[in-house]
Backbone as ProteinMPNN parsed JSONL, in Angstrom:
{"seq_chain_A": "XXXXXXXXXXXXXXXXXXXXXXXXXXXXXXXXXXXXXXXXXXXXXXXXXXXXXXXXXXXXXXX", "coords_chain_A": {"N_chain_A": [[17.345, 5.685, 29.031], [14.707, 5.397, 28.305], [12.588, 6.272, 30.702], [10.025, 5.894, 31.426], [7.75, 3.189, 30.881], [5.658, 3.174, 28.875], [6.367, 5.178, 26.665], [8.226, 3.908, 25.375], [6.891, 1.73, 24.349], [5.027, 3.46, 22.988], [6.528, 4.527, 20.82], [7.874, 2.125, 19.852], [5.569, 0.945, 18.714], [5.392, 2.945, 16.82], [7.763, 2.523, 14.9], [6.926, 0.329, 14.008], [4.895, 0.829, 12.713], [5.751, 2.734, 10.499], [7.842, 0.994, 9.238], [6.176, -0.494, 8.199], [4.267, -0.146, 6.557], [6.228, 1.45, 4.869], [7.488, -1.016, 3.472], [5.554, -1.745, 2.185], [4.818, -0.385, 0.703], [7.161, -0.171, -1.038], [7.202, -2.911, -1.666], [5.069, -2.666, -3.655], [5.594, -1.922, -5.863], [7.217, 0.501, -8.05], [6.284, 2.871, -7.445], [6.394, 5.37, -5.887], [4.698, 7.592, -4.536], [2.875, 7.473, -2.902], [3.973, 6.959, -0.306], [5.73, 9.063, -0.35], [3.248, 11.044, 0.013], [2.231, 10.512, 2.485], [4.431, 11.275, 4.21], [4.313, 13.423, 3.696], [2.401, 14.468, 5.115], [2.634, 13.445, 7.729], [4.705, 15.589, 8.188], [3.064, 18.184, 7.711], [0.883, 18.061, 9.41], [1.566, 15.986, 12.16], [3.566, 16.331, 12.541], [4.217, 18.636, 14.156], [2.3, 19.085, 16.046], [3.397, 17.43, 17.852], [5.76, 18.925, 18.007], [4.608, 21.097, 19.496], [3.879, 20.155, 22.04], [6.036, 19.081, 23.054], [7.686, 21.538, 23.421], [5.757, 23.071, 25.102], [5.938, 21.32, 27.17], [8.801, 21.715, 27.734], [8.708, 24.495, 28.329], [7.227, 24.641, 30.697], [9.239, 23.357, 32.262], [11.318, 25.085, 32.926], [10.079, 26.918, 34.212]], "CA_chain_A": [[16.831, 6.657, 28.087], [13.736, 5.489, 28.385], [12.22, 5.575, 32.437], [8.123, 5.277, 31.345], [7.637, 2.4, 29.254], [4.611, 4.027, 27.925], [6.871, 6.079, 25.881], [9.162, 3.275, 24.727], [6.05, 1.004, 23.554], [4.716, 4.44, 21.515], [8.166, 4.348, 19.815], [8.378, 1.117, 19.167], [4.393, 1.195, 17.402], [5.257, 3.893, 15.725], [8.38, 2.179, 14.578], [6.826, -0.792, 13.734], [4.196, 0.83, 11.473], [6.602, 2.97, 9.395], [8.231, -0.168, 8.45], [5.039, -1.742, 7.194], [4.18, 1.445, 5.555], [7.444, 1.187, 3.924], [7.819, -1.964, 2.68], [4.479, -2.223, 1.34], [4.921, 0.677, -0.761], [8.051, -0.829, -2.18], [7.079, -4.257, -2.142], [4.023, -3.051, -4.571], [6.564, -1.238, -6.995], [8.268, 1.435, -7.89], [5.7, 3.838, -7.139], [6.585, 6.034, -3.954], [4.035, 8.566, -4.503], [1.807, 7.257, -1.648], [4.781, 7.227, 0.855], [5.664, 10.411, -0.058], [2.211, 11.674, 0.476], [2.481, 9.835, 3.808], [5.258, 12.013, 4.789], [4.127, 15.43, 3.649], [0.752, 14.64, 5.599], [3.398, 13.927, 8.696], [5.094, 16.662, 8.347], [1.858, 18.959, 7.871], [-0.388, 17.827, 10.608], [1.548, 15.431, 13.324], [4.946, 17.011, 13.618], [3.871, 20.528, 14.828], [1.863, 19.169, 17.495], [4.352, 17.002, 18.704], [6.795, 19.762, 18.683], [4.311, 21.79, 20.626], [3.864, 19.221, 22.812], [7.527, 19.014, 23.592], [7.94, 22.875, 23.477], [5.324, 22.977, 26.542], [6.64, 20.405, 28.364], [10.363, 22.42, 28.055], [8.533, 25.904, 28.853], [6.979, 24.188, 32.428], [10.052, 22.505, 33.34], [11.912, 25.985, 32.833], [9.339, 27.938, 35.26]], "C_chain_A": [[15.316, 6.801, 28.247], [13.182, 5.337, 29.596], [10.812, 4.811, 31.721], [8.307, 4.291, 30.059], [6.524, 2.33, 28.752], [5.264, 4.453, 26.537], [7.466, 5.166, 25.058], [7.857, 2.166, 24.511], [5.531, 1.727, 22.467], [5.615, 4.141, 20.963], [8.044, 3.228, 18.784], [7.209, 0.616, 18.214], [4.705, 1.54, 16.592], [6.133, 3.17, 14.386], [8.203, 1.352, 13.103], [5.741, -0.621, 12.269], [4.461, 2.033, 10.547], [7.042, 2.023, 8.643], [7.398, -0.88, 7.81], [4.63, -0.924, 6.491], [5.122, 1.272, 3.978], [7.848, 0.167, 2.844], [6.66, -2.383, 1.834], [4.467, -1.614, 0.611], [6.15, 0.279, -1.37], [8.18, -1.866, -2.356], [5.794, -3.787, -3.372], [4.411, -2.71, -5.888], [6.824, -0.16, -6.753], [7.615, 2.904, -7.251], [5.396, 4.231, -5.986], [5.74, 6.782, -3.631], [3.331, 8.569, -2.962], [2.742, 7.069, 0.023], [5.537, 8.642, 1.353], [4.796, 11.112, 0.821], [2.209, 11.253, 1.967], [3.097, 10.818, 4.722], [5.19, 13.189, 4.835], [3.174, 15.438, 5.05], [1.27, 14.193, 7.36], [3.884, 15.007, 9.073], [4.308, 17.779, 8.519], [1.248, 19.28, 9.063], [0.212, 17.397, 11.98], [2.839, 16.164, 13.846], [5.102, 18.149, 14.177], [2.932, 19.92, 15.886], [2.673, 18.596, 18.325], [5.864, 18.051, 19.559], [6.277, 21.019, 19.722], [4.339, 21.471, 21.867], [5.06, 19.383, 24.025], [8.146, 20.568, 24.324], [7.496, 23.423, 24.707], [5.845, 22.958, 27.525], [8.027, 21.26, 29.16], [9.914, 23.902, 28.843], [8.191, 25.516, 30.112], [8.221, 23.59, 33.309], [11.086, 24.391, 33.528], [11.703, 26.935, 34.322], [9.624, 27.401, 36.778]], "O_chain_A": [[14.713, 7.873, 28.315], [13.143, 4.142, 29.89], [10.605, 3.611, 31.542], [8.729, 4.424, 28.911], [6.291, 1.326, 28.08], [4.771, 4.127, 25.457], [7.345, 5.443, 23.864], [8.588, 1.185, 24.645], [5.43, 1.264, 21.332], [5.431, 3.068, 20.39], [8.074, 3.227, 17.553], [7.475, 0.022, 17.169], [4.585, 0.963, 15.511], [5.681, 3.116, 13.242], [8.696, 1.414, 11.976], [5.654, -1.337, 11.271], [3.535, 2.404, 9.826], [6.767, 2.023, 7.443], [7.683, -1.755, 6.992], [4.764, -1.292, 5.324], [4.897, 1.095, 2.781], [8.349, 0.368, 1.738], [6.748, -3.217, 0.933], [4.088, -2.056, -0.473], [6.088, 0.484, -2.582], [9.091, -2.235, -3.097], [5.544, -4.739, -4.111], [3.796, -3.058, -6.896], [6.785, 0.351, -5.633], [8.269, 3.801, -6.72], [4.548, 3.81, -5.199], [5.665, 6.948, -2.414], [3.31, 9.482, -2.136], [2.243, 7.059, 1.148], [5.822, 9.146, 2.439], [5.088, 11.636, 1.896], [2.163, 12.28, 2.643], [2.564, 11.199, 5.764], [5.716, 13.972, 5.625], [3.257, 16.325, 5.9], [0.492, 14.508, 8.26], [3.617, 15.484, 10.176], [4.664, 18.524, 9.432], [1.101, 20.371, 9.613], [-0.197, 17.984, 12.982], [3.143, 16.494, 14.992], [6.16, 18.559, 14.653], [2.936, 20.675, 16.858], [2.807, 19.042, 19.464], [6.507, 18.063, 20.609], [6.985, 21.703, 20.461], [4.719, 22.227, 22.761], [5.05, 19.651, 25.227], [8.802, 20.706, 25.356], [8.245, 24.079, 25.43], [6.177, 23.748, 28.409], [8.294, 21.437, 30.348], [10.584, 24.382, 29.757], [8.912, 26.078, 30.936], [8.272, 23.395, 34.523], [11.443, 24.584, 34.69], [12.503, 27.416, 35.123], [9.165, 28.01, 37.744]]}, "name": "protein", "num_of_chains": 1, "seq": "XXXXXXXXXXXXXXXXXXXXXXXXXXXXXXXXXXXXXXXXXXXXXXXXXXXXXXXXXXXXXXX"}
């Protein structure tokens, strides 16, 4: 799945600091607000470049 293990060490960062993200906002209580916000401010900003990113990549391999 994975050839470059570039790609599969990003992953597994990324992985690694969702989960600490995660559990620290519900190890501090009930209050999700700040994981929410987390996720809008993903969704906003990092996941549109990534999908450009990707979108690229698919339009060059096409040509």
């Amino acid at each position: 799945m994975f050839k470059n293990p570039l790609k599969l060490s990003l992953l597994m960062i990324g992985i690694f600091i969702i989960g600490v993200v995660a559990t620290q906002t519900f190890k501090d209580g009930i209050d999700v607000s700040g994981f929410i916000r987390l996720v809008e401010w993903a969704t906003l900003y990092v996941l549109p470049w990534i999908f450009l990113y990707w979108f690229v990549k698919y339009v060059k391999m096409k040509k």
